[in-house]
Backbone as a printed PyTorch tensor [residue, N CA C, xyz], in Angstrom:
tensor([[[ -60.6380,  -87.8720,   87.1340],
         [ -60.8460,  -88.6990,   85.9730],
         [ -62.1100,  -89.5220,   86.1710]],

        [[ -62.2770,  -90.5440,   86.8200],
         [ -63.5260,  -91.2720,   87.2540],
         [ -64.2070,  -91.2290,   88.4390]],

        [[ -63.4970,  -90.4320,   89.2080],
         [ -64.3660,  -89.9070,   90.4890],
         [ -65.4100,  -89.3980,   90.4070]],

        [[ -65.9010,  -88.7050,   88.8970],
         [ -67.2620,  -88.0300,   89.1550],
         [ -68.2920,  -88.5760,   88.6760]],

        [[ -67.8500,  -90.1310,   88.1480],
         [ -69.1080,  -91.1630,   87.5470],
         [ -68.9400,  -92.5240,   88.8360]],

        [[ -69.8110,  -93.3770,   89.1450],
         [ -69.7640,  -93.7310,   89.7670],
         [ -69.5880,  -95.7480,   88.9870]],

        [[ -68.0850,  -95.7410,   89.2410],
         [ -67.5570,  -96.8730,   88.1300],
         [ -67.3480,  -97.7130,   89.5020]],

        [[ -67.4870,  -98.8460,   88.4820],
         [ -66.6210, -100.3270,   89.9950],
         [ -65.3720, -100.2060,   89.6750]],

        [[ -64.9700, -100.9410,   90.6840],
         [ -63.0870, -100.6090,   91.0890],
         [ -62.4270, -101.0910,   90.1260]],

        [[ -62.8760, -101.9140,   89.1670],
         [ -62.6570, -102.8100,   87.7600],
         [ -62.5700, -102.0780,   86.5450]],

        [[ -63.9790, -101.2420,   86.7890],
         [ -63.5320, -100.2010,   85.5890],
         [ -62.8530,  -98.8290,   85.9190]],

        [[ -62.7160,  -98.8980,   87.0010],
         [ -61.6480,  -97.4770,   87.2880],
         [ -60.3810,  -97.9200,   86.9250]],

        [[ -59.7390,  -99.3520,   87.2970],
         [ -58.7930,  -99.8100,   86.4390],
         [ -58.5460,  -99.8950,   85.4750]],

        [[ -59.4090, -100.6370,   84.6430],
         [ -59.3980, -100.3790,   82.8680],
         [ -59.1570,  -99.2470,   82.3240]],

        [[ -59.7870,  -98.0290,   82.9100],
         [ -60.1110,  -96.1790,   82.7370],
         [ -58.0160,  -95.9480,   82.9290]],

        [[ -57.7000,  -96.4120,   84.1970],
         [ -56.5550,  -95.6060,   84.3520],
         [ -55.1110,  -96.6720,   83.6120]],

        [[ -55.5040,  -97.5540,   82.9620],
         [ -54.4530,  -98.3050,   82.4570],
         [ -54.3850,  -97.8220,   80.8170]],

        [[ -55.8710,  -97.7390,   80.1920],
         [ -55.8480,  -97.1180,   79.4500],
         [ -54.8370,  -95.4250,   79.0970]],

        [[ -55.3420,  -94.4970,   80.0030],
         [ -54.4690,  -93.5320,   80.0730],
         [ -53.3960,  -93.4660,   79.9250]],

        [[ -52.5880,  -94.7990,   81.3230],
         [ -51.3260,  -94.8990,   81.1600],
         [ -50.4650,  -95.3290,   80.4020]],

        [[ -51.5210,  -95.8560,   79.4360],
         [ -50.9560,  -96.1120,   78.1910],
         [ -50.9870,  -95.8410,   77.0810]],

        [[ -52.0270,  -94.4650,   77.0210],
         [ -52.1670,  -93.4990,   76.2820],
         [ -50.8940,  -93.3600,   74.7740]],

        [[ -49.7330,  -92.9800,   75.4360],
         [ -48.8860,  -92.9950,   74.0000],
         [ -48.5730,  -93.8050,   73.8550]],

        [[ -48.5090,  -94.7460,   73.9330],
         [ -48.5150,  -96.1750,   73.0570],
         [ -49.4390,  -96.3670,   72.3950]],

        [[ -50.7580,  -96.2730,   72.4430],
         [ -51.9610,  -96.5390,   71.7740],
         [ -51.9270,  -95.2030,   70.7350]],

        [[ -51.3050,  -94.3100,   71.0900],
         [ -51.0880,  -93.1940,   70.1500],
         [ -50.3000,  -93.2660,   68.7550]],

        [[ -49.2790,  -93.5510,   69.4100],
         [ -47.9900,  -94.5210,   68.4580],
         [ -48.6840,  -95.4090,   67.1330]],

        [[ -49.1740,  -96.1530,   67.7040],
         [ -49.5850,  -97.6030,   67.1680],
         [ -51.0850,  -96.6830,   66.4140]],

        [[ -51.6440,  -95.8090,   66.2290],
         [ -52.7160,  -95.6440,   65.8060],
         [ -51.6910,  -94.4050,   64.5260]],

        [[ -50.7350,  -93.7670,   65.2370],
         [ -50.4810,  -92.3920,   64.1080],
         [ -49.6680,  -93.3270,   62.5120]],

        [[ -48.8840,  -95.0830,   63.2170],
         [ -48.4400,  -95.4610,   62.5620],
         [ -49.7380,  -96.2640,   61.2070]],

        [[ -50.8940,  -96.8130,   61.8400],
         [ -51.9640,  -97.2060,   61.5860],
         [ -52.1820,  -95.6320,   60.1620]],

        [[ -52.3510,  -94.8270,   60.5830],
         [ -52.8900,  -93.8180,   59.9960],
         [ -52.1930,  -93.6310,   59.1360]],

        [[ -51.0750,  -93.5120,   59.0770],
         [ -50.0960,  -93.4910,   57.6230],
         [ -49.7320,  -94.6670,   56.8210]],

        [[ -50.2430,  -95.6130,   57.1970],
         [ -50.5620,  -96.8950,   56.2440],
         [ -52.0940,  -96.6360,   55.4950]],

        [[ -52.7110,  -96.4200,   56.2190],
         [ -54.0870,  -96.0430,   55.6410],
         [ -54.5470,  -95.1330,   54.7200]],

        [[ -53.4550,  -93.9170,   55.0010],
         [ -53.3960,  -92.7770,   53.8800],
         [ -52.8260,  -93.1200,   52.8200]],

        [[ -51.6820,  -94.2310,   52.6110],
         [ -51.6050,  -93.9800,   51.4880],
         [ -52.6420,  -95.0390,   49.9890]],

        [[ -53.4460,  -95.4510,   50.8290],
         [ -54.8180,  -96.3840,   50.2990],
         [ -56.2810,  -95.3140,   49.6090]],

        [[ -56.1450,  -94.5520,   50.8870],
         [ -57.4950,  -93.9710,   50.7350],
         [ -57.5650,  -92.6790,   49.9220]],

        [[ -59.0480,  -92.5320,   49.5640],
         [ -59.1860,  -91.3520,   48.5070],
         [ -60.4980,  -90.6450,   49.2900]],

        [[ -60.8320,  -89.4830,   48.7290],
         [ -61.6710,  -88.7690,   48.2610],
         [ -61.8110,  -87.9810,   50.4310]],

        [[ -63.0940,  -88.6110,   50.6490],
         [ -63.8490,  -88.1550,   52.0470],
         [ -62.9200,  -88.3000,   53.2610]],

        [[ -62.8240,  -89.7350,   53.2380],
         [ -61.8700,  -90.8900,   53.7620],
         [ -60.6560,  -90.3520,   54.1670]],

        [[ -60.0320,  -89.7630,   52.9970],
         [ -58.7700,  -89.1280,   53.0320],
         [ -58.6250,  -87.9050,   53.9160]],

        [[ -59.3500,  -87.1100,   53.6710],
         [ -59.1670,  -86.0420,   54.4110],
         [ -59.5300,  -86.0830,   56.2140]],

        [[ -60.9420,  -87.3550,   56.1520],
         [ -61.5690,  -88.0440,   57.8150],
         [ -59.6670,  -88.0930,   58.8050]],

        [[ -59.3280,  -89.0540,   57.6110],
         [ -58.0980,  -89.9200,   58.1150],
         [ -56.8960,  -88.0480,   58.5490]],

        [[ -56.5790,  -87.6560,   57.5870],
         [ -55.8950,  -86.3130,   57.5910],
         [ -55.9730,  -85.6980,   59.0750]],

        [[ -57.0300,  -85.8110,   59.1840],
         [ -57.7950,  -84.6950,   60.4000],
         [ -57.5910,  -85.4420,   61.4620]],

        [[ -57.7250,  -86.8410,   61.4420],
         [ -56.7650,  -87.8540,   62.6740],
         [ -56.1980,  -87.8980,   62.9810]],

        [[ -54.9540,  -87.8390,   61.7650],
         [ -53.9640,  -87.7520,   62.1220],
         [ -53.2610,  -86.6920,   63.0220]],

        [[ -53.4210,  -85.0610,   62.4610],
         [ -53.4230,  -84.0500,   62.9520],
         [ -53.3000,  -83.8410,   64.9020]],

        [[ -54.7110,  -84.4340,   64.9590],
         [ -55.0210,  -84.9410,   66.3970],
         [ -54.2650,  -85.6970,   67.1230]],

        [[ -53.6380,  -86.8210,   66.4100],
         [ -52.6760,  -87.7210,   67.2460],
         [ -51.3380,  -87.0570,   67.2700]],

        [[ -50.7590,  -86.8080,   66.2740],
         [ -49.6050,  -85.7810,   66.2230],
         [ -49.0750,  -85.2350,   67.4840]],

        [[ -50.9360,  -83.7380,   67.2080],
         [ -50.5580,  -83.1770,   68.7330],
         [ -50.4570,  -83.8180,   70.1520]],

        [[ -51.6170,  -85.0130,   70.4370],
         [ -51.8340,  -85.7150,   71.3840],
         [ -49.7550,  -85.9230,   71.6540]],

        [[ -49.1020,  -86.7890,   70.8460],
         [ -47.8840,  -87.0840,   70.6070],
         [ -46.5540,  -85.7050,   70.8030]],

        [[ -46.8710,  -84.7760,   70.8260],
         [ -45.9080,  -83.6950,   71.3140],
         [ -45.1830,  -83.2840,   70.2950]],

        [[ -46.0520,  -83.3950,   69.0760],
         [ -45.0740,  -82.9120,   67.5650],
         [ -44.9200,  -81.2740,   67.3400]],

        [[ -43.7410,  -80.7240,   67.1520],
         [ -44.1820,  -79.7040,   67.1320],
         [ -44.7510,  -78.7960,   66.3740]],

        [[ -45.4500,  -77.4200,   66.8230],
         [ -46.6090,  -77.2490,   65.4330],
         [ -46.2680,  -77.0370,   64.3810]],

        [[ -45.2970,  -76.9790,   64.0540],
         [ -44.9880,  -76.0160,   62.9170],
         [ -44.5880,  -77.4660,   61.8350]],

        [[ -43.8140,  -78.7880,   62.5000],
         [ -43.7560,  -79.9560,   61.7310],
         [ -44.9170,  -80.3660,   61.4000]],

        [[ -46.4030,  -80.5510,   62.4360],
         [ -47.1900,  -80.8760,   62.4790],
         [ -47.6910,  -80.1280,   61.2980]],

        [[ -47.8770,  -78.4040,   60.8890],
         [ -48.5970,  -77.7470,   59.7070],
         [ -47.8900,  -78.4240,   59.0410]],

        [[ -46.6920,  -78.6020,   58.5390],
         [ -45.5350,  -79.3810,   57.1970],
         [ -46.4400,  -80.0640,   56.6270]],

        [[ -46.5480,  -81.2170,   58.0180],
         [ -47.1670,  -82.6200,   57.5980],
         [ -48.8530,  -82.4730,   56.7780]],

        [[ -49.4450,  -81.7090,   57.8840],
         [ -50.8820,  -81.4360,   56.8550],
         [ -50.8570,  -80.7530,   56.0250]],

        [[ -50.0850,  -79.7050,   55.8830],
         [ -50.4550,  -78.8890,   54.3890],
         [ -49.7390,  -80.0300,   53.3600]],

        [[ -48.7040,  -80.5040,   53.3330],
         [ -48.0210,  -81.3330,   52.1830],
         [ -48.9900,  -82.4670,   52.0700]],

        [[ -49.8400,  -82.7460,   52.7460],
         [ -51.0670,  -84.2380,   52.5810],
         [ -50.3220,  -85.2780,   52.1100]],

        [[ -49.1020,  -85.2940,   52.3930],
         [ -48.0500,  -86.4480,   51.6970],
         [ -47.7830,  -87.4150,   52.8060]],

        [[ -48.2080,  -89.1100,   52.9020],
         [ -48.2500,  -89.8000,   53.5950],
         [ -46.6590,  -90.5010,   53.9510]],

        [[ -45.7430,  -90.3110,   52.9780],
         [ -44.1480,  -90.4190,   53.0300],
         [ -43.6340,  -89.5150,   54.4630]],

        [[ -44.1750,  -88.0930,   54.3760],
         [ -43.3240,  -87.6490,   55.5920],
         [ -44.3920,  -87.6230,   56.8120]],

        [[ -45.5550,  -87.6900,   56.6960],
         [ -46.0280,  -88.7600,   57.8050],
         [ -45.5930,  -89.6490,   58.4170]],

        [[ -44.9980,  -90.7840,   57.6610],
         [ -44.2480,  -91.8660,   57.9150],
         [ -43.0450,  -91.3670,   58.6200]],

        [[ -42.5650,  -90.3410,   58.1160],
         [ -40.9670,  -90.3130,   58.8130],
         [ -41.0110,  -89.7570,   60.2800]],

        [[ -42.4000,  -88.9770,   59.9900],
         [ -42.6840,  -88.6550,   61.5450],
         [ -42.8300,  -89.6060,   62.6510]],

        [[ -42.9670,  -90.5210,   62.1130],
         [ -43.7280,  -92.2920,   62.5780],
         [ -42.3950,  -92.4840,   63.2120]],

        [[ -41.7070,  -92.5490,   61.7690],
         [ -40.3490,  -93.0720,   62.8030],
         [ -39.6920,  -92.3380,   63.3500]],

        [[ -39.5910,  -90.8310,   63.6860],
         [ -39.2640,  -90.1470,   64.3260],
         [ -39.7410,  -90.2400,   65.8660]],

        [[ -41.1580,  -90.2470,   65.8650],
         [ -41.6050,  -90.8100,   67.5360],
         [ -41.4060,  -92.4040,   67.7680]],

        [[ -40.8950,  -93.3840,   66.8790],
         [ -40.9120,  -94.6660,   67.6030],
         [ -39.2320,  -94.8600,   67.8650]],

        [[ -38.1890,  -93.9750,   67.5380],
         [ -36.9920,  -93.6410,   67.6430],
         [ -36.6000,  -92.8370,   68.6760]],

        [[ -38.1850,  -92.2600,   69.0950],
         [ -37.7150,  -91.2860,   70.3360],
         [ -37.1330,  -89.6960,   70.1900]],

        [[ -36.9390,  -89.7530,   69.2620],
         [ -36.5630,  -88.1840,   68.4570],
         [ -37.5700,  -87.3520,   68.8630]],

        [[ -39.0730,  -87.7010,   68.4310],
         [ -40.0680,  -86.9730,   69.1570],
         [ -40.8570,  -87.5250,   70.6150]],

        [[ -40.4520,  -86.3750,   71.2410],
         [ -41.0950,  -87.4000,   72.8680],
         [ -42.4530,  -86.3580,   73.4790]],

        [[ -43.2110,  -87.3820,   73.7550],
         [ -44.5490,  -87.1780,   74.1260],
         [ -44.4940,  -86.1770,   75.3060]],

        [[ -45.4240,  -85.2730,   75.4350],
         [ -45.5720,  -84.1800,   76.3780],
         [ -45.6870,  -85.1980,   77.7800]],

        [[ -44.8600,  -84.3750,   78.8830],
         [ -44.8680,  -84.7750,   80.3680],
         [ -46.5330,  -85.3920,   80.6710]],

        [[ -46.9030,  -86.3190,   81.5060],
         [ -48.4510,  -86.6900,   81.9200],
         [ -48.7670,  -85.6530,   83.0710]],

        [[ -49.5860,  -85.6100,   82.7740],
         [ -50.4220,  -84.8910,   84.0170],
         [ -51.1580,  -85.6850,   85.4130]],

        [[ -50.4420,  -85.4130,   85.7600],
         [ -51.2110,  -86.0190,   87.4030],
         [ -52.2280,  -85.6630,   88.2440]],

        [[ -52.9050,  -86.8670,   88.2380],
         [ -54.4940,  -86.2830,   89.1980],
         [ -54.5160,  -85.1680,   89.8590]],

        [[ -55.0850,  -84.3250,   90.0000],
         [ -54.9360,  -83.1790,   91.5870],
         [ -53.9590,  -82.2860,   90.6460]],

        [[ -53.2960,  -82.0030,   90.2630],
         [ -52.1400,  -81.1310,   89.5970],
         [ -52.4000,  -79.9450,   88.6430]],

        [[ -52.2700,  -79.2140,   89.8860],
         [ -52.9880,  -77.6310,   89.0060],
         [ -51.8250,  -77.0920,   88.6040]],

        [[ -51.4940,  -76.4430,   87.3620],
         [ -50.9280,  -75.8860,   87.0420],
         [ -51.1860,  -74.0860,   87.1090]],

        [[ -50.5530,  -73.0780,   88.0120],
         [ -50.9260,  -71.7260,   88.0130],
         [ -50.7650,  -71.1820,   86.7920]],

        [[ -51.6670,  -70.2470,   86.3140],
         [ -51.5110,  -69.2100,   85.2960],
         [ -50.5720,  -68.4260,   85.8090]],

        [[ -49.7550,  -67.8300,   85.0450],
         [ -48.4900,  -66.9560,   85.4160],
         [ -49.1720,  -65.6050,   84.8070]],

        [[ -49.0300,  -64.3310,   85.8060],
         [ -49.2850,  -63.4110,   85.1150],
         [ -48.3810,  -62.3830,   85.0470]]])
């Protein structure tokens, strides 16, 4: 992660607290995003759409709810998705740990 830039021990902290707090800041931004959609029009709308999308997956939604949610462009079941991950119903993919290779299976 920051081993290959050469950061002070201060910002290697900031770098890895951030991370570790990754879905929370996820949370709090997908909920952000479906307040916002239902405001915005035209460019905006679709910027925001395509955010959302992104946090979703970041969040461990699965794809096929995730297509629901973007093809319907409807900010209502956005929302329910909202409360579906702050209920825990949807739970964020396992973290990955420094050093942790995962083998290709063939």
């Amino acid at each position: 992660m920051a081993s290959s830039r050469n950061y002070s021990p201060y910002q290697d902290k900031i770098i890895k607290r951030f991370y570790d707090n990754r879905d929370q800041i996820d949370q709090t931004r997908l909920s952000d995003l479906a307040a916002e959609l239902y405001l915005a029009e035209g460019k905006k709308r679709e910027r925001l759409w395509k955010q959302a999308g992104e946090v979703m997956e970041r969040l461990g939604v699965p794809q096929s709810r995730l297509d629901h949610v973007l093809k319907s462009a409807d900010p209502a079941i956005l929302a329910a998705v909202v409360q579906d991950v702050l209920n825990g119903h949807i739970k964020p993919p396992p973290k990955k740990k420094p050093g942790d290779q995962t083998k290709p299976v063939k």
